[in-house]
N, C-alpha and C positions, 0 to 999 in steps of 0.2 A: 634864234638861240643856237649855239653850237653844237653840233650832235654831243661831242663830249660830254656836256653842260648837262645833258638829260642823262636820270638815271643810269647806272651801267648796264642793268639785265634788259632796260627797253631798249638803249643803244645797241646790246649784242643782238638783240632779237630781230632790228629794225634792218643792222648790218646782213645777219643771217639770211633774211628772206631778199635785201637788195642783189648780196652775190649769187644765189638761188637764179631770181629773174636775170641776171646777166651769163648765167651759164645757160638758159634755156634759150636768151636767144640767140649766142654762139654755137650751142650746138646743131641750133636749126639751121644758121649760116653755115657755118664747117661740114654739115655733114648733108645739104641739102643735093649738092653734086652725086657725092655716095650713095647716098638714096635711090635717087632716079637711075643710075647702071645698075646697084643690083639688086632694088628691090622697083622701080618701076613708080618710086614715090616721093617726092621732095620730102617729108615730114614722119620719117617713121622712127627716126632718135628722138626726133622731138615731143610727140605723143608719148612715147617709151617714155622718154624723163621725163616728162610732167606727174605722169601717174606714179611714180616713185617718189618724185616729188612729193603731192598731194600724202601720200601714202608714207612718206617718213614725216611729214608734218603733224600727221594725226600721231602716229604711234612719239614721236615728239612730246605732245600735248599729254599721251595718258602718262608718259615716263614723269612728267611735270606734276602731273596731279597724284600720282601714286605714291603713297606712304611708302609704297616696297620699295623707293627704289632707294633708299637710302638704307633699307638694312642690308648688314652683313652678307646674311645668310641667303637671300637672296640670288646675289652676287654669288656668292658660293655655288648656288646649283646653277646659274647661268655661263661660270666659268669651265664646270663640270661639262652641261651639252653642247657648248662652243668648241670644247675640245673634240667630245663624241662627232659632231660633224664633219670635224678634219679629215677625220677618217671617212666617213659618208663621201669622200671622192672618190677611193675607190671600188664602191659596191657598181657592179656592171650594170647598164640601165640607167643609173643616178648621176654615176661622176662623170664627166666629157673633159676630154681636151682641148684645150683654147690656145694656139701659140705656143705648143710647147709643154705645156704646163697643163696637169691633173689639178688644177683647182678650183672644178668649177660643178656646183649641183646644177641639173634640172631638172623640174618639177613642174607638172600643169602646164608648160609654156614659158615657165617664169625661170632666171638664172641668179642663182647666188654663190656670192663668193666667199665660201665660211671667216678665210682671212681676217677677214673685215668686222666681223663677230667677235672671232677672238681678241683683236685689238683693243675692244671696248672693253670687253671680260676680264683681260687682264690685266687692265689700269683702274677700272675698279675695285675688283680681288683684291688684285695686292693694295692699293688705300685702304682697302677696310684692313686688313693686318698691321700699316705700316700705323696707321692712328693709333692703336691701343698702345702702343710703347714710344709713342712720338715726344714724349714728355721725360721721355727717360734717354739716358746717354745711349744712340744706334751703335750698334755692332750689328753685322753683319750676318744672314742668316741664308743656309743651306736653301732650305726650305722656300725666301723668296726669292733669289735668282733659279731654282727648279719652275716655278708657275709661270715666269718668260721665257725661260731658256727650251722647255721643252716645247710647247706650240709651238716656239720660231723652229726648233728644230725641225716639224713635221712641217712645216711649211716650206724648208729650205729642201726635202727631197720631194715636192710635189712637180717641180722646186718653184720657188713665187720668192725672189729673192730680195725684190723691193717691199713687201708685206713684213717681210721676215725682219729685215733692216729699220724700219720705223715703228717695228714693235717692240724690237729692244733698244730702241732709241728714245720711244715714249716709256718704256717701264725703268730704264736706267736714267732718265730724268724725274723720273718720280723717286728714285730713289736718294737720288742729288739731294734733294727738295728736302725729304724726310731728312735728312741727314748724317747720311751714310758718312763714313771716315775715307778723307781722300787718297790714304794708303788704298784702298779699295780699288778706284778709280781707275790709277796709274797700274794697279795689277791688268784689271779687265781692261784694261785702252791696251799693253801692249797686246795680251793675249787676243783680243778683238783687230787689232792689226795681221798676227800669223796668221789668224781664221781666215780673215779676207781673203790672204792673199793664199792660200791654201784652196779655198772655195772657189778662184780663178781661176788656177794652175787647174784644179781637177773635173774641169767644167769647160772644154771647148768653147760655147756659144758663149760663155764670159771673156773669156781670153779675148773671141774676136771682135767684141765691145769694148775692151780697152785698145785692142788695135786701133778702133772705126774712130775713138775719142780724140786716139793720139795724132793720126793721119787718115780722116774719111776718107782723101781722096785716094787713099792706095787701092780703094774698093768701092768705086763711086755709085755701081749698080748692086751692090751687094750691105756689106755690112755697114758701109759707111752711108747707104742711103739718105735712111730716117734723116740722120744729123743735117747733110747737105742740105736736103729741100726744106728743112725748117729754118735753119740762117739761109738759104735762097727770098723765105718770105718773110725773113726779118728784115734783113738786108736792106734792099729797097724801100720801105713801107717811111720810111721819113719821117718827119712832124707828124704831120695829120693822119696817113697812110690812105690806102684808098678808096674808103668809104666803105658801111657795113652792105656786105654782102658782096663786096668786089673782091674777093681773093682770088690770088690766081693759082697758089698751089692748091688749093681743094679739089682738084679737076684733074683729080689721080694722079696728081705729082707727087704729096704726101700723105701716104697711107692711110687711110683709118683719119684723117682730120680731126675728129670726132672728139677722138679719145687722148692720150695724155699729152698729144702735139698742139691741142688746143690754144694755146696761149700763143702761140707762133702767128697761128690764122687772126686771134684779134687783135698781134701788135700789128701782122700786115693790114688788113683793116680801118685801122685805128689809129696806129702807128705811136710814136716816141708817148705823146699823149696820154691815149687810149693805157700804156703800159703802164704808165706813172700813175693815173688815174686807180687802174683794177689794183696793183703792189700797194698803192695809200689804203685801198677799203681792205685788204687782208693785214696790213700793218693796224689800221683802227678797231679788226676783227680781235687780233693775239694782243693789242691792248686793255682792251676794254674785259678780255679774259683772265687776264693775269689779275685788274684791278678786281675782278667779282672773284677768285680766287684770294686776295690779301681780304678783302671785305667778308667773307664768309664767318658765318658763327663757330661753323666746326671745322675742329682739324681734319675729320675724314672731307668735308666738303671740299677745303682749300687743296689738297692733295687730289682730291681727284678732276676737279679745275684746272690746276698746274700741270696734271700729267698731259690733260685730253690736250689743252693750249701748245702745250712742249713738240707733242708728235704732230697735232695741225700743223705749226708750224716749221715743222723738220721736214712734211710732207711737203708744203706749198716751197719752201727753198729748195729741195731738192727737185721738182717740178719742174722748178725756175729754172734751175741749174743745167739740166741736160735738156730744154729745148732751147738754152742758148747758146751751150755748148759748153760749160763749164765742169759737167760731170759726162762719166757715158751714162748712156741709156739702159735704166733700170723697170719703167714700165711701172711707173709711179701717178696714181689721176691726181689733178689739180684740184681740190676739194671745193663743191659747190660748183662748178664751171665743168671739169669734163664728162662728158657723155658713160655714162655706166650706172645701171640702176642703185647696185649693192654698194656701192660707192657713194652714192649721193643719201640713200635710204641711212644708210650706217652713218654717216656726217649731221643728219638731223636728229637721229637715236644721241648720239654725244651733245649736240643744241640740249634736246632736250632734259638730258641728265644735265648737264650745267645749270640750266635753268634752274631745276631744282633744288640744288645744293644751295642758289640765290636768291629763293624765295621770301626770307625774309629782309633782302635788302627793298625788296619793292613796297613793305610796307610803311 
């Protein structure tokens, strides 16, 4: 029988855990080089994400069986300490710098990246707002463009500029959805264009990322790196490519393999293939979304399906996009596949409320 043919919420669930298992074991390929220089160990991403793994799976499951998680109010206080934590970057001790970027807690041993919180927070918040008057003619309210606009703001002087972009990507598609008035749209797109290019202009290390996009090779050892040695391992890798666990850029030609160049090391790998193969089961992932989103009982359900699906997949294109080379490098992970815990943890937290919202199609 066709995956499609089975239910939609077992199909997503089946899909969910299949891209899971093929991110664990590219991360363990990509990152098993990186390991052994500087930690002395082939398998230390790979243990890392399994237990995030395991561990957004459960927290998954109780979101699924939790009455709360469909109320409002809820959401309301979880949109409130999602925010409080933005700031928890910089209390001294707690926040670290990663690349640049004050966005990152750690705790215990363990690293989270608030971002990724609030993303969830404020696609569900705003659903539960946009439902109560979803049945009446939308206009346009202060109030919801303030519940995106400010997180991405604090996210943007951390600055975390890829977080920042796919959160008002996903909360201005839920607003699509809901049915905002297209005068709206064409305001925020142009104003959203100045911004950009304003937040280049005043930001050096952006600048030099659309240089690297436009011509890497002006800077082959510098900013144009990254880009080079990922179409280096695309390049070659052919049909078939060459075989799991032969990559040749993991061997400190491209950085961090690991993490958001991942897709690069499994077309080399795997090749034309292998590429066609993973794009189809993320295409069958934001299908079978959208369908448990039109099928949903409620309007807050389906809106907040439609939002989580919209930013997945504004995430996994934009992923696509700059380790082919068709955007610059934003520093974006490939959801379910690259190497990062709060990353992978927060992608089964959204599994899991979707699931939710679809419970009664399983019956």
């Amino acid at each position: 029988m066709p995956i499609l043919q089975v239910k939609p919420i077992k199909t997503f669930l089946i899909l969910s855990i299949v891209l899971t298992a093929i991110g664990l074991s590219f991360v363990y390929s990509a990152g098993s080089y990186w390991g052994k220089v500087h930690y002395e160990d082939s398998m230390p991403f790979f243990w890392k994400q399994s237990i995030y793994g395991f561990l957004g799976m459960f927290a998954a499951w109780v979101l699924y069986k939790n009455p709360m998680t469909s109320q409002p109010t809820f959401w309301k206080v979880m949109y409130a300490l999602a925010v409080v934590l933005l700031f928890a970057v910089y209390i001294p001790g707690l926040g670290v710098v990663r690349n640049g970027s004050r966005s990152w807690i750690q705790l215990a041993g363990f690293s989270i990246q608030p971002a990724e919180f609030v993303k969830i927070a404020v696609i569900t918040y705003l659903s539960t707002l946009l439902a109560t008057s979803a049945h009446l003619k939308m206009k346009w309210k202060l109030s919801h463009l303030l519940i995106c606009l400010v997180p991405a703001g604090i996210i943007l002087i951390q600055p975390d500029f890829g977080s920042a972009f796919l959160l008002i990507i996903g909360a201005f598609a839920l607003l699509f959805i809901a049915g905002y008035p297209m005068k709206f749209f064409m305001v925020i797109g142009v104003s959203g264009i100045l911004s950009i290019v304003a937040l280049i202009i005043s930001a050096p290390y952006r600048l030099k990322r659309i240089e690297a996009f436009i011509n890497p090779w002006e800077d082959p050892l510098g900013s144009g790196f990254q880009g080079i040695q990922s179409l280096l391992a695309i390049g070659p890798s052919g049909l078939f490519g060459h075989g799991y666990g032969q990559s040749r850029q993991k061997f400190l030609y491209l950085p961090e393999p690991q993490n958001d160049f991942i897709f690069s090391i499994i077309v080399e790998e795997m090749g034309f293939i292998g590429a066609v193969v993973l794009i189809g089961l993320f295409f069958m992932f934001l299908y079978t979304g959208y369908r448990l989103a039109v099928l949903s009982s409620s309007t807050m359900g389906s809106l907040v399906i439609a939002g989580f699906i919209s930013m997945m997949g504004s995430q996994i294109f934009l992923n696509i996009g700059v380790v082919i080379g068709l955007f610059p490098v934003t520093g974006v992970t490939l959801p379910f596949i690259s190497y990062g815990g709060t990353s992978l943890f927060s992608t089964w937290l959204i599994v899991g409320i979707i699931l939710h919202f679809s419970k009664d199609q399983s019956k």
